[in-house]
RODO-2510 file (C-alpha; in nm, 4 decimals, decimal comma):
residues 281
     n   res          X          Y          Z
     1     x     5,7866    -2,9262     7,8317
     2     x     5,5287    -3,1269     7,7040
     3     x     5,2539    -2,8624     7,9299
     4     x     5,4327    -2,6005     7,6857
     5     x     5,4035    -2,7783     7,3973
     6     x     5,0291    -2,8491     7,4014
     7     x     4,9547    -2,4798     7,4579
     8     x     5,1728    -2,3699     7,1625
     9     x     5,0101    -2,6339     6,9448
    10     x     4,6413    -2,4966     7,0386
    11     x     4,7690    -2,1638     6,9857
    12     x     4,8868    -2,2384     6,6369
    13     x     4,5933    -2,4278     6,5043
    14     x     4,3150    -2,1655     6,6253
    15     x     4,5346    -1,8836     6,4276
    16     x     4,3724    -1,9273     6,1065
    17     x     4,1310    -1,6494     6,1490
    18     x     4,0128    -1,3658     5,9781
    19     x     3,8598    -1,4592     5,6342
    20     x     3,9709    -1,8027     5,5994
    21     x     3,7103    -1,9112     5,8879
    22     x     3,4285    -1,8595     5,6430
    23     x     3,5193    -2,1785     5,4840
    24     x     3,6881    -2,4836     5,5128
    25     x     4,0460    -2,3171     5,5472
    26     x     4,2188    -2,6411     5,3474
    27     x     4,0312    -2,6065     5,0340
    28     x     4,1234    -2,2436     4,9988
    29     x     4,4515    -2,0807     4,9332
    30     x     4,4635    -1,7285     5,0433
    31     x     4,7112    -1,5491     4,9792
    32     x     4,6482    -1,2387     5,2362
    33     x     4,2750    -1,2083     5,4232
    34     x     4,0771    -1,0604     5,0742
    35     x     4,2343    -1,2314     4,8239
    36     x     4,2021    -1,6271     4,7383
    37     x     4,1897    -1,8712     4,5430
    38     x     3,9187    -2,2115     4,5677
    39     x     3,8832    -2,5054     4,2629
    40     x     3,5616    -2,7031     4,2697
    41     x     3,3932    -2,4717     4,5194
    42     x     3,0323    -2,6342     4,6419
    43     x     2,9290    -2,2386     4,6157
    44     x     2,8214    -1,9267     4,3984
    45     x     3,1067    -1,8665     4,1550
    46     x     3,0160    -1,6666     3,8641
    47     x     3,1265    -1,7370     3,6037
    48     x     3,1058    -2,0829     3,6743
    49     x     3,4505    -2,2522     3,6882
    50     x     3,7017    -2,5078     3,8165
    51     x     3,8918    -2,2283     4,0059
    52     x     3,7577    -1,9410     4,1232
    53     x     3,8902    -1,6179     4,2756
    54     x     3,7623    -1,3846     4,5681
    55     x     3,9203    -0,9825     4,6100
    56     x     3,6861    -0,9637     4,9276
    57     x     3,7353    -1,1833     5,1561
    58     x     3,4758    -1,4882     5,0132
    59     x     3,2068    -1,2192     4,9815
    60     x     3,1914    -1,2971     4,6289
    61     x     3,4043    -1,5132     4,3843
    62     x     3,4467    -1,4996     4,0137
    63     x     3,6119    -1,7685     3,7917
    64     x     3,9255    -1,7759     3,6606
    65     x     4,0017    -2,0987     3,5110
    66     x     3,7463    -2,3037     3,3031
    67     x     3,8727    -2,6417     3,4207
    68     x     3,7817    -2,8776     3,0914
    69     x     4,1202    -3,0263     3,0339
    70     x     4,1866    -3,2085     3,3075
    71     x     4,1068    -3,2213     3,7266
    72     x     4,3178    -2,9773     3,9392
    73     x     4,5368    -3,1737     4,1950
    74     x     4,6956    -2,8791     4,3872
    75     x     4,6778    -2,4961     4,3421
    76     x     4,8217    -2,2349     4,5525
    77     x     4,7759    -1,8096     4,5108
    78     x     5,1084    -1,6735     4,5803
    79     x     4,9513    -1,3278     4,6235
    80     x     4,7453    -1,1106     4,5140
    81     x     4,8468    -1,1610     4,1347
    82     x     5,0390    -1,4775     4,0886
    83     x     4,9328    -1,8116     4,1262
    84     x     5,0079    -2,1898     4,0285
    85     x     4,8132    -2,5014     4,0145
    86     x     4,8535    -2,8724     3,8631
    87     x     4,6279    -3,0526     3,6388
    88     x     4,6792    -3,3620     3,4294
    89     x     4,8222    -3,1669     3,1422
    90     x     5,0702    -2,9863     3,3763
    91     x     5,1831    -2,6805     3,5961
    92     x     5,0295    -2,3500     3,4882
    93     x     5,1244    -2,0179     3,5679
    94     x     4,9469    -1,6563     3,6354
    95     x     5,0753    -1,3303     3,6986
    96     x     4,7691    -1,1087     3,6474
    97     x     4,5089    -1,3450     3,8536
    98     x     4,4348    -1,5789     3,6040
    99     x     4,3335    -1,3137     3,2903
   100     x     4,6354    -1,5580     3,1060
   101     x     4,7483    -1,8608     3,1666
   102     x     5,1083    -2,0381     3,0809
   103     x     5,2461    -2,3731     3,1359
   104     x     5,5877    -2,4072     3,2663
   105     x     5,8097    -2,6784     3,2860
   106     x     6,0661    -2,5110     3,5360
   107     x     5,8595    -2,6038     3,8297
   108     x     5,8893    -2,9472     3,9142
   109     x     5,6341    -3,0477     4,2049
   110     x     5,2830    -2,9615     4,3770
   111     x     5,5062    -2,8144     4,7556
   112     x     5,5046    -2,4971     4,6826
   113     x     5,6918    -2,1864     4,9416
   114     x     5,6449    -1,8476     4,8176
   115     x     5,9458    -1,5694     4,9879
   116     x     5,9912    -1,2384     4,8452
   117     x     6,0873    -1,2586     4,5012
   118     x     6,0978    -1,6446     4,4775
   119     x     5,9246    -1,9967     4,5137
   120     x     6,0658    -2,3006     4,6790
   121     x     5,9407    -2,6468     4,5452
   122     x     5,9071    -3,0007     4,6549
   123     x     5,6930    -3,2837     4,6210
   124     x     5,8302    -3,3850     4,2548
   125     x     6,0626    -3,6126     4,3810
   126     x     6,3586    -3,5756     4,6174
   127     x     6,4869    -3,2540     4,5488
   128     x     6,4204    -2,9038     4,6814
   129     x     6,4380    -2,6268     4,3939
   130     x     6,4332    -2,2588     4,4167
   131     x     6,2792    -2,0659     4,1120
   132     x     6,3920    -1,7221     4,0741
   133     x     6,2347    -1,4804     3,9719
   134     x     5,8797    -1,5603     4,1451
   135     x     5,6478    -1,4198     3,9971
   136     x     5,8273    -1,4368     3,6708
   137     x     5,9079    -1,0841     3,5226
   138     x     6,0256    -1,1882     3,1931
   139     x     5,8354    -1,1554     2,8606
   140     x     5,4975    -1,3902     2,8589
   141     x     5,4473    -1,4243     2,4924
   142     x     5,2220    -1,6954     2,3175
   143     x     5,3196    -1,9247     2,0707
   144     x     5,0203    -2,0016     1,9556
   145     x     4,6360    -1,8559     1,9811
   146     x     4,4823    -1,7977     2,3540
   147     x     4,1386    -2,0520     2,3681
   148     x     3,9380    -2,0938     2,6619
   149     x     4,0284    -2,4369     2,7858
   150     x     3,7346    -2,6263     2,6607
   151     x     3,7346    -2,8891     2,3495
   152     x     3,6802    -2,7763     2,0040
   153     x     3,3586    -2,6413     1,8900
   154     x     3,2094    -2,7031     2,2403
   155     x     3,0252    -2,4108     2,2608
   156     x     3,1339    -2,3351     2,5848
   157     x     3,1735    -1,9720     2,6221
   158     x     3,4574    -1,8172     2,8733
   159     x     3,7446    -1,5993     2,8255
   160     x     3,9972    -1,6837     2,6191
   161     x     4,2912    -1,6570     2,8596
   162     x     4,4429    -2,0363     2,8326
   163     x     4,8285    -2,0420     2,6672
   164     x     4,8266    -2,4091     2,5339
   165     x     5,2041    -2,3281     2,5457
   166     x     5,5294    -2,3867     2,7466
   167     x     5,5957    -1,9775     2,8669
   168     x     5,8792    -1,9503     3,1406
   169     x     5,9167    -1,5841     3,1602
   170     x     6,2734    -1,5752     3,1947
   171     x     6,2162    -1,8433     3,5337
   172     x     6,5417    -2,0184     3,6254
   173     x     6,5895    -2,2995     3,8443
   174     x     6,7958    -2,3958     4,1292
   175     x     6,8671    -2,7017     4,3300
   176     x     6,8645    -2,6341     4,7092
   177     x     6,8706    -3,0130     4,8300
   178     x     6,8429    -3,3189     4,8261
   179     x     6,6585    -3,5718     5,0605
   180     x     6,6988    -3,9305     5,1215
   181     x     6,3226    -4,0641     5,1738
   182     x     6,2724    -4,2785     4,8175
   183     x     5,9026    -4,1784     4,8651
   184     x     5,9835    -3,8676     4,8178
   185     x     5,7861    -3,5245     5,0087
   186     x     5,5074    -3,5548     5,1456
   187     x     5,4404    -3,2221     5,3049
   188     x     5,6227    -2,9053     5,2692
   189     x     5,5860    -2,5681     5,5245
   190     x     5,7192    -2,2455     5,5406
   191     x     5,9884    -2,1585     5,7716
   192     x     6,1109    -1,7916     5,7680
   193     x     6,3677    -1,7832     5,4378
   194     x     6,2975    -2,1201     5,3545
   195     x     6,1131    -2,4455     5,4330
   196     x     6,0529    -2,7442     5,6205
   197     x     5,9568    -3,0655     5,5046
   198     x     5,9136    -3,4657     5,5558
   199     x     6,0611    -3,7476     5,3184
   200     x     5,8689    -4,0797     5,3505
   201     x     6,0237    -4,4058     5,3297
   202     x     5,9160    -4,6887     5,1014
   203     x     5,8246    -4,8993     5,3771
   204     x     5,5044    -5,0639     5,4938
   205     x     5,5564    -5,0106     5,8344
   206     x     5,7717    -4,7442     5,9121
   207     x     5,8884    -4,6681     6,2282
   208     x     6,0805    -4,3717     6,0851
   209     x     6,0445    -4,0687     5,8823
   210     x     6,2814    -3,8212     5,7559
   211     x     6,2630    -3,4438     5,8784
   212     x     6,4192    -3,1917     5,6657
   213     x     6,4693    -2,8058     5,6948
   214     x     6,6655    -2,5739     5,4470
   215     x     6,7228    -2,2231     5,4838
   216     x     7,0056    -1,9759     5,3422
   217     x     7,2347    -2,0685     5,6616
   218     x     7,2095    -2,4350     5,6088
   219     x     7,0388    -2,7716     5,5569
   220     x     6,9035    -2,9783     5,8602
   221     x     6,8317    -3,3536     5,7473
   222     x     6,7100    -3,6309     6,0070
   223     x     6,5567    -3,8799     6,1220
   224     x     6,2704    -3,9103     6,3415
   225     x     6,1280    -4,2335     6,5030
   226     x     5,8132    -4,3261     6,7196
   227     x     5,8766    -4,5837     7,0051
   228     x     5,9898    -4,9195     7,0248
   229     x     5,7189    -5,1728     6,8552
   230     x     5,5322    -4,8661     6,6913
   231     x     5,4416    -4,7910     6,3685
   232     x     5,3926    -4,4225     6,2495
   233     x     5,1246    -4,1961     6,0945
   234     x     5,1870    -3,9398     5,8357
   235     x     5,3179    -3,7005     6,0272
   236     x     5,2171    -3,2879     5,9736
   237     x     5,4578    -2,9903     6,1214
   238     x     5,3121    -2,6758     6,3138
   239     x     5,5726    -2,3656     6,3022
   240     x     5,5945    -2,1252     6,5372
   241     x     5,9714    -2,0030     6,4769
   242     x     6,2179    -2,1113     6,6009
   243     x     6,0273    -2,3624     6,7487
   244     x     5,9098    -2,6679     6,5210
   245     x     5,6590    -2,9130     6,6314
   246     x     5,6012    -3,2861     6,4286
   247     x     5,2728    -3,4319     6,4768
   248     x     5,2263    -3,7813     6,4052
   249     x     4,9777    -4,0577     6,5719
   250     x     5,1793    -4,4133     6,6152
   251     x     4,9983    -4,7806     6,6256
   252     x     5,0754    -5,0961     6,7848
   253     x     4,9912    -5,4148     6,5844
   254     x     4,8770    -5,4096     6,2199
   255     x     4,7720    -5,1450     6,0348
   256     x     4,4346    -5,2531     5,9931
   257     x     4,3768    -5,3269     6,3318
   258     x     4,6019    -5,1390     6,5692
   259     x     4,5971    -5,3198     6,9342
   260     x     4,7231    -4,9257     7,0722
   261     x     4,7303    -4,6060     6,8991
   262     x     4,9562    -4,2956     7,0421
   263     x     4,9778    -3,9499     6,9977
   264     x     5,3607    -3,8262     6,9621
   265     x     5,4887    -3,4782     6,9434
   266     x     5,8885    -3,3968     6,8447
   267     x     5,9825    -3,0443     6,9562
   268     x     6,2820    -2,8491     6,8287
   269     x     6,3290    -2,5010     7,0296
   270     x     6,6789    -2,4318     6,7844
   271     x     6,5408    -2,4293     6,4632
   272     x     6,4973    -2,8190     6,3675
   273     x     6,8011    -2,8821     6,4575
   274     x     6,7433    -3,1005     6,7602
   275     x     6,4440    -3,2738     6,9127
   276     x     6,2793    -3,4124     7,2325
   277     x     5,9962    -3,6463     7,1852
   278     x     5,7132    -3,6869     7,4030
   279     x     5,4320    -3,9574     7,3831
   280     x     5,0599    -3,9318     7,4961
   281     x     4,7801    -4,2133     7,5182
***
């Protein structure tokens, strides 16, 4: 088993591929292999912005989002058209690949799992929401005057495509779940019709995280634990459905200054429902 498991795990971590090798594949969001999204990018981006776009494949990238009021935290293209992202003012919303921009307040949380025709969210707290319709098909209509994100009188020149405005579109929200980690998400994957996730614990040295998967035939919530006198990482999950590895490394001693360190696996061939654990080092 564990022979199996380290193959599958290789096999799933060289998959990236295709266009998302030309860069660091965790700083860009792509929603298919031409189109993508990048904020802060160390690169050509003309016009010059916080988030930038590519429709080839990070041949060349254009910006989309000025960036002056505030730092993005997370951002995620949802395809080749819609997109989100978080800044200190909010959650913003496109539909047309950033030519406008609208704030929302229906979507609670920087986990974000795009399925046909909705988004599932986590990472605002301890619930898992769906919002329906994703992208939002309803009427997007300003409030108030379009600017281009930058202060008054700045001089700054860049299309005016920034809503200053709560838009929703006609998005609704519903609530999927509920976890029990008080720490709340701290990662969120995509499982086919749904999504799996892990709850931390307000704990300084944990021995235990929670595990959760929800999809339209049911909720999977559990525990998982490292060995006796250990201390866990966070942990990160690999998919390759049904089965559903945990990766986590697990120290001995203080945090600081770990006396042993471990690598441990948890593999679940149903679906998340069960798991065997195996430990290395």
């Amino acid at each position: 088993m564990r022979g199996v498991a380290i193959i599958v795990l290789a096999t799933i971590a060289a998959s990236g591929g295709g266009a998302a090798a030309q860069f660091a594949p965790t700083q860009i969001s792509w929603a298919d292999a031409k189109h993508g999204w990048i904020a802060y990018p160390d690169f050509r981006c003309r016009p010059k912005a916080a988030l930038c776009a590519t429709e080839n494949g990070g041949k060349t990238w254009h910006g989309i989002w000025l960036g002056i009021g505030g730092e993005i935290f997370a951002y995620k293209r949802t395809s080749t058209h819609a997109g989100l992202f978080v800044d200190r003012n909010g959650t913003w919303w496109t539909r047309d690949n950033g030519l406008h921009w609208y704030q929302t307040d229906r979507i609670l949380g920087s986990g974000w799992i795009p399925h046909p025709g909705e988004l599932i969210v986590g990472g605002g707290g301890i619930s898992i929401t769906r919002v329906r319709p994703w992208p939002p098909r309803g009427r997007a209509r300003c409030p108030v005057p379009f600017n281009n994100g930058s202060l008054p009188h700045s001089g700054i020149r860049f299309r005016r495509n920034v809503c200053p405005a709560v838009v929703n579109a006609d998005m609704h929200t519903q609530q999927l779940a509920q976890i029990r980690a008080d720490e709340g998400i701290v990662e969120l994957v995509a499982v086919p019709a749904g999504a799996a996730g892990i709850g931390w614990y307000c704990e300084c040295d944990a021995s235990s995280f929670e595990f959760f998967l929800w999809r339209p035939d049911g909720f999977v919530d559990l525990d998982l634990s490292v060995p006796d006198r250990f201390v866990t990482g966070v942990p990160a999950i690999r998919v390759s459905w049904p089965d559903v590895f945990v990766l986590a490394k697990a120290y001995e001693g203080p945090s600081h200054a770990p006396t042993a360190t471990i690598d441990v696996v948890w593999h679940s061939s149903d679906g998340g429902r069960t798991f065997t654990r195996t430990a290395s080092g």
